[in-house]
N, C-alpha and C positions, 0 to 999 in steps of 0.2 A: 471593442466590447466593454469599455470601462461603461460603468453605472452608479446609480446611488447605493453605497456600500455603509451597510450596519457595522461600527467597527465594535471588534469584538464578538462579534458572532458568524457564524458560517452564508450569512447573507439570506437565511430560509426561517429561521422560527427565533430568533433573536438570541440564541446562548452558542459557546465554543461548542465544534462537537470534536466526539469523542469516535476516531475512527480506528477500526478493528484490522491493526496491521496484520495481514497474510490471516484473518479471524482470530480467535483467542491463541495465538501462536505461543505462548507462554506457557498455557497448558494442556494443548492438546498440538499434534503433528501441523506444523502450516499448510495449508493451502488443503487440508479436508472439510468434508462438509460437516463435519463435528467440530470441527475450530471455529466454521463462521457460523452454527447452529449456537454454541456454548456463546460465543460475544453477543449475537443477537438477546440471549435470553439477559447476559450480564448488564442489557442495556446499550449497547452500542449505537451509534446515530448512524454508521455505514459498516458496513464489510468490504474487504477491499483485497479484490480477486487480481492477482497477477497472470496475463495472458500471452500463452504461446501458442503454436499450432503442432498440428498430427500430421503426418503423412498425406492421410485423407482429409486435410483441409479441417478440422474441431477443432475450436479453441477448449484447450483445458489450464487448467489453475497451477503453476509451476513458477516460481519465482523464476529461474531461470528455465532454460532447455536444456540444458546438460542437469540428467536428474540423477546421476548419481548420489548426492548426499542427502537427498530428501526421500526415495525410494530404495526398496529394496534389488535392484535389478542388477548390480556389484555381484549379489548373491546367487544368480541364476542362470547357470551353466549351459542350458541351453540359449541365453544372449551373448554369452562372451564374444560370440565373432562382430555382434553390434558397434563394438567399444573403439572407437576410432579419434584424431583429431584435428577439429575445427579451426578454424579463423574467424572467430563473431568480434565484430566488430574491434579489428584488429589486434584482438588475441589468440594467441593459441590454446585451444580449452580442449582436453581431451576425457571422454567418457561416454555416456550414452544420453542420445539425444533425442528430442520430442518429437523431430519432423523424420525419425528412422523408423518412427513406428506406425502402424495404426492407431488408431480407438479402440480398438477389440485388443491390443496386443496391451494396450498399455493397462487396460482396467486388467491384467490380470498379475499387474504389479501391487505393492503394496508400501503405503507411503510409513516412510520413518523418523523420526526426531534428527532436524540437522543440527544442534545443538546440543547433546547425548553428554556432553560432560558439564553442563548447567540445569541441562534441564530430564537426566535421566531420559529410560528407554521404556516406559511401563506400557506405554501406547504404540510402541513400533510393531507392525506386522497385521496389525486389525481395519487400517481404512485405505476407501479407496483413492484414487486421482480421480477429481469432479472434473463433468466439463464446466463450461462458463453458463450453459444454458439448465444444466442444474443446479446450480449456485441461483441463478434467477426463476427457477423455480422455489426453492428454497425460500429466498426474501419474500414470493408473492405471499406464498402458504404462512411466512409470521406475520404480515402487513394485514393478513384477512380475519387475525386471530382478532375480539372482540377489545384486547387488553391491549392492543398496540394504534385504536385507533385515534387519531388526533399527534400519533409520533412514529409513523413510519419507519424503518427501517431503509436506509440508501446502500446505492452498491457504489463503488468507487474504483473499477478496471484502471489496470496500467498495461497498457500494452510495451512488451518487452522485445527489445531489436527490432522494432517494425522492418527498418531496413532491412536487415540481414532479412528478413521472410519475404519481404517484399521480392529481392534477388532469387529467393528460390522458390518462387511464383505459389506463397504462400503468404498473401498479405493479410492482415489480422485487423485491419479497421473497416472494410466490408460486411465481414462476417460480425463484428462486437457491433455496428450499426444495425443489423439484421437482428441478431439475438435481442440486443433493446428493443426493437420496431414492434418485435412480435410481443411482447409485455408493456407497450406503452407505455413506454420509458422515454423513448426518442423526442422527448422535451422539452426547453426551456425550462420548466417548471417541475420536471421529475427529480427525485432524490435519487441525482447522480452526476458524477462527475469521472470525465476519460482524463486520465493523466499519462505524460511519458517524458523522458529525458529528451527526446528527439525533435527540436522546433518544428524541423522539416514535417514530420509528420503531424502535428499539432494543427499547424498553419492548413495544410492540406484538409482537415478533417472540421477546422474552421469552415472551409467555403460548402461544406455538405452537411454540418447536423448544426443543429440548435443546445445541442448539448455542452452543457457549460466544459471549458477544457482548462487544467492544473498543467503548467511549465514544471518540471524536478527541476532544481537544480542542487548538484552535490556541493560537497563542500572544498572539494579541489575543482570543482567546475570553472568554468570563463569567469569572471570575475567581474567584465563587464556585462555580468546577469545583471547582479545584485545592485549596481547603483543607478542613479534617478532615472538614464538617459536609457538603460537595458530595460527597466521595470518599463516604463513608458512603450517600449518597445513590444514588449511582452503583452500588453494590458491591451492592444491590438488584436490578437487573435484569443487571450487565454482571457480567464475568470478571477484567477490564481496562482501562485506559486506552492509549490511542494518544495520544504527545501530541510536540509542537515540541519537537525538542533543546533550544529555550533556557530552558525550562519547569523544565528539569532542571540544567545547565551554562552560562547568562546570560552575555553578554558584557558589556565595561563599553566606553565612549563608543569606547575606541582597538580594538573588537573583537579583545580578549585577552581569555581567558575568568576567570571569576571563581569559586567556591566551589562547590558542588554546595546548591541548594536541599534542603528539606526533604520537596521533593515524592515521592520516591521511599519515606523513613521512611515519610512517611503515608499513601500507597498501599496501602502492604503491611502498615499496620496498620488499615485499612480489609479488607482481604484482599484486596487487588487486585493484579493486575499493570502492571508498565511496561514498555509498549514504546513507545522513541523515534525519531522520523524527521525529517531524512534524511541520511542518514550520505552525501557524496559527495568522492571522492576529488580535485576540481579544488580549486586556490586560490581560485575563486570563492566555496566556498561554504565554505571550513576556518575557522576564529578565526589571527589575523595571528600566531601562534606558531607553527601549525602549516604554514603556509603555504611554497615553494620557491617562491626566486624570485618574481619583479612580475609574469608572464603570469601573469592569472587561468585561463586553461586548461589550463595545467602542473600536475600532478599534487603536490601535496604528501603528507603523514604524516597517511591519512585511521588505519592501523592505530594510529596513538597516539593519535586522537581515539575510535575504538573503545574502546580500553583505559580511557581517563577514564571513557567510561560503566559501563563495565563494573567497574570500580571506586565508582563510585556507586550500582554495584545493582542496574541495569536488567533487566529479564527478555529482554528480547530489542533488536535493533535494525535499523530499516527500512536499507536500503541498494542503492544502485543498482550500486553492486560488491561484490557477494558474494561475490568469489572474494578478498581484503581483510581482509573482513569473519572470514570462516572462518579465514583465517590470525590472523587478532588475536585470536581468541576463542581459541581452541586455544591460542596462546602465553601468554597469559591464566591459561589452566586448570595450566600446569607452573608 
């Protein structure tokens, strides 16, 4: 699947985009549709809904399936007997999970800030769990606004444990093919791309859709992703690579960043692209240069760690402030 690749831009309208990790997750609860309503308006070039499944077979928007820290359901005494523990993918993960419930059981949960000591709780208890199929309703209804034509909005699904669902005869690339088909999406040329950590499943959803497909790789991942002979490998079935900021811009012991690897050249002489994650505006997560001040919750210079990547090439970049994120790129591009 390698091709003629724009370097420096997402390969669609010639600039990095700026994609809305889990939607404005910075300030509004992840994976509601007011997180990826607020990035849409901030500007965002994608939303980027993480999928798992229900009981009854819905993909809904859950970073993981154990939703303990992002819902309130810890709190609701009539699920305690729910709370049991897993093996996903060779962990043991213990709480409550997305394939123990319905669709009816789970909207009458209520999602919460999993981040509660950076990013406070002011929004906990107000929205719901989306499924995937109103997340793309969502995108159609801003695509059609008058003000967004000529720069559409894309979604960007990562399907989460396909495997482990796959084994509980709940597989999740069926269904996310189905949900595109019916919004005509399912194209080549749609703003969209399916990503997941899982080759297997990658490879597999290569030989059925047309839809461009993102490799993750972590930053303890296989190692033989990341150089000439894995990229090459990769650029076979995928479009791209997702992969760890530090993949790309490395810290050294005193977390001060260090040089730009070579991983971004070989990418895209692979014919691949790079997008990196996760771009987040707190001192928690900046390199100790870019950081304000000793609260790690205080907002330091997340738009000058944009610009480093952006300067090392990237095609796009994951972030949980998008509305940042837009403003670095664009200052970027003058």
């Amino acid at each position: 699947m390698t091709g003629t690749l724009v370097t420096g831009s997402d390969g669609r309208d010639g600039r990095p985009s700026v994609i809305a990790h889990r939607g404005a997750s910075g300030e509004r609860p992840e994976h509601t549709l007011e997180a990826y309503r607020l990035a849409i308006e901030q500007g965002a070039d994608f939303v980027e809904p993480d999928l798992v499944a229900t009981k009854d077979g819905v993909l809904v928007c859950r970073h993981e399936n154990e939703i303990s820290g992002t819902t309130d359901v810890g709190g609701r005494p009539e699920l305690a007997s729910r709370r049991t523990t897993k093996t996903v993918d060779g962990a043991a993960v213990t709480g409550w999970f997305t394939e123990d419930f319905t669709l009816a059981e789970l909207k009458t949960l209520r999602a919460r800030e999993r981040l509660p000591e950076l990013r406070g709780t002011a929004f906990d208890g107000r929205f719901e769990v989306p499924t995937f199929e109103e997340v793309l309703d969502l995108v159609a209804s801003a695509n059609a606004r008058p003000e967004r034509r000529g720069r559409p909005v894309g979604v960007y699904p990562e399907t989460k444990h396909p495997s482990y669902f796959e084994a509980l005869g709940l597989p999740l690339e069926k269904p996310l093919l189905e949900a595109l088909r019916r919004h005509g999406l399912d194209r080549a040329d749609a703003r969209v791309f399916i990503q997941s950590f899982e080759a297997g499943s990658l490879r597999r959803l290569a030989q059925i859709t047309r839809v461009p497909l993102i490799q993750l790789i972590d930053v303890d991942g296989p190692s033989d992703l990341v150089r000439p002979e894995g990229l090459r490998d990769i650029a076979a079935y995928a479009r791209g690579i997702g992969v760890h900021k530090s993949l790309v811009l490395p810290r050294d012991g005193a977390d001060r960043l260090r040089p730009p690897t070579s991983l971004v050249r070989d990418a895209h002489a692979a014919g691949l692209l790079v997008h990196v994650w996760t771009l987040r505006a707190e001192n928690a997560f900046l390199p100790a240069e870019l950081r304000r001040g000793t609260e790690p919750a205080a907002r330091g210079d997340m738009a000058a760690e944009a610009t480093l990547f952006l300067k090392a090439g990237v095609d796009g970049c994951f972030t949980d402030h998008p509305a940042i994120g837009v403003t670095a790129r664009e200052a970027f591009a003058r």
